[in-house]
SETOR-19026 format. One record per residue (C-alpha): residue number from 0; x, y, z. Coordinates in Angstrom, 3 decimals. Layout:
N
resi,u,v,w
NUM,X,Y,Z .
...
//
This chain:
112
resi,u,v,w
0,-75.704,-5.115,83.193 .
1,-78.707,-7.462,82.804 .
2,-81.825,-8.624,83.588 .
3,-83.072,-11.853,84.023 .
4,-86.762,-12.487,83.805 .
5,-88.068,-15.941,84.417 .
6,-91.663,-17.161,83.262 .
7,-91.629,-20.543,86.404 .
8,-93.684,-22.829,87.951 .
9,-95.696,-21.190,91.515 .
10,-94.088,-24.346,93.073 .
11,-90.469,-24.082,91.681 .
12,-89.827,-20.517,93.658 .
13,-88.372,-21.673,97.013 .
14,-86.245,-23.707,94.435 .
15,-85.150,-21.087,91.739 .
16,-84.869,-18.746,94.992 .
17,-82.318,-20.898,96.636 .
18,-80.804,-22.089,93.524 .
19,-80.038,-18.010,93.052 .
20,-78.664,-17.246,96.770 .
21,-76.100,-20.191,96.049 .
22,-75.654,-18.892,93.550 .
23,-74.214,-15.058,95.432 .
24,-77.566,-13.068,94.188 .
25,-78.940,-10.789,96.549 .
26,-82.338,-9.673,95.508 .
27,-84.837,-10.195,93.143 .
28,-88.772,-9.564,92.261 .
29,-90.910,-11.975,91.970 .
30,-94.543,-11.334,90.419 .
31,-98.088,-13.335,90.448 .
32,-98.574,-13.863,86.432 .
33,-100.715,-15.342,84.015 .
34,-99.957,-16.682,80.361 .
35,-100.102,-19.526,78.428 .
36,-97.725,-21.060,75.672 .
37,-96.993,-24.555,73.954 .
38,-99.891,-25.789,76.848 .
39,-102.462,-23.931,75.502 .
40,-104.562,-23.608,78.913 .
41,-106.046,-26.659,80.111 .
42,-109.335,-28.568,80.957 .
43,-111.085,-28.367,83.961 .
44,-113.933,-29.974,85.855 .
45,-115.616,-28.553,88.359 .
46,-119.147,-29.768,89.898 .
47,-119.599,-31.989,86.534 .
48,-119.130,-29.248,83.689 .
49,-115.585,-28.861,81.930 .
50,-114.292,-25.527,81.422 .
51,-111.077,-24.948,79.768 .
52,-108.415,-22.784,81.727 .
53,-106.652,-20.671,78.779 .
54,-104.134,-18.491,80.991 .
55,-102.580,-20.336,83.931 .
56,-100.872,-19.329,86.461 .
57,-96.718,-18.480,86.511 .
58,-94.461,-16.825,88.619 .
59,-92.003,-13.623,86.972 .
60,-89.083,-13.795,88.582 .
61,-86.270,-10.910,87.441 .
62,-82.948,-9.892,88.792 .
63,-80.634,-7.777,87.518 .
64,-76.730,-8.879,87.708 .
65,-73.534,-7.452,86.280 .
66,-72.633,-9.203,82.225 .
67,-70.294,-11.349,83.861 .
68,-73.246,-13.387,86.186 .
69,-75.545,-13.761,83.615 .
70,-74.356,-16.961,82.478 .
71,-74.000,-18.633,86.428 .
72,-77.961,-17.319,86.427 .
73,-78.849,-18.479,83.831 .
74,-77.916,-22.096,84.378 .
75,-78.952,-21.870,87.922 .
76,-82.963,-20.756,87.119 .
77,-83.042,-23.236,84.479 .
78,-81.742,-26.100,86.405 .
79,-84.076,-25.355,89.524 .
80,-86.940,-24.500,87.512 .
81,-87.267,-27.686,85.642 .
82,-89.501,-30.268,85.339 .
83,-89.108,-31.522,82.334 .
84,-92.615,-31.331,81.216 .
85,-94.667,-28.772,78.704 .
86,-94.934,-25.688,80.572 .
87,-91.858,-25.386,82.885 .
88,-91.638,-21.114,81.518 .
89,-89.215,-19.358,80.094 .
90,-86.015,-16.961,80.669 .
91,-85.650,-13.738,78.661 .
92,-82.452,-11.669,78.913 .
93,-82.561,-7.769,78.449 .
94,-79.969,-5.262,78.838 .
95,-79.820,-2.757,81.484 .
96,-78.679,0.780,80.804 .
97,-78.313,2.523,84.751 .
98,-79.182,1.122,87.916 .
99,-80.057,3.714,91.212 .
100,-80.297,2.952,94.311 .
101,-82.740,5.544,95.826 .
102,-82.022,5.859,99.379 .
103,-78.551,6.526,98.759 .
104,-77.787,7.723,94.957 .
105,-75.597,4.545,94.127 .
106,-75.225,4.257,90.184 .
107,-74.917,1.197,88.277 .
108,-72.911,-1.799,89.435 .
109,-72.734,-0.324,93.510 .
110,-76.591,-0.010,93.213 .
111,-77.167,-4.066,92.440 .
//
């Protein structure tokens, strides 16, 4: 098993999130983050004065799928998340060593 975490846009979710359910995925988390890469933050104004931004604002989004999905996820996110433009995120890939499902003790692929 894997997991998929994806660094995205706030605006690309309903996307990536549909992109994924066509995709035959289930569930996922999604998380409020904050980061910055090759953008660097950016400028500001507010009420006259400029104020540079350094962490903006992403969306985490992270599902775990069986070795075999990872690919079809993979192309999915990235095609729904892009924009083409500086700042469109990231996807990291991790493996997974158990999965359980709490309310009923399902291991591993059952649990996902």
């Amino acid at each position: 098993m894997k997991k998929v975490e994806a660094i995205i846009r706030p605006f690309k979710l309903e996307d990536v999130k549909l992109a994924l359910v066509k995709a035959g995925i289930v569930g996922m988390t999604v998380s409020e983050v904050r980061g910055f890469g090759r953008q660097k933050g950016q400028v500001e104004r507010y009420r006259g004065s400029e104020f540079t931004v350094e962490f903006l604002q992403k969306l985490k989004v992270e599902v775990v799928v069986a070795d075999e999905r990872v690919d079809d996820v993979l192309k999915s996110i990235a095609e729904a998340a892009k924009t083409g433009e500086i700042g469109d995120g990231k996807i990291f890939i991790s493996p997974v060593e158990a999965v359980v499902r709490i309310r009923t003790g399902d291991l591993n692929e059952e649990a996902l």
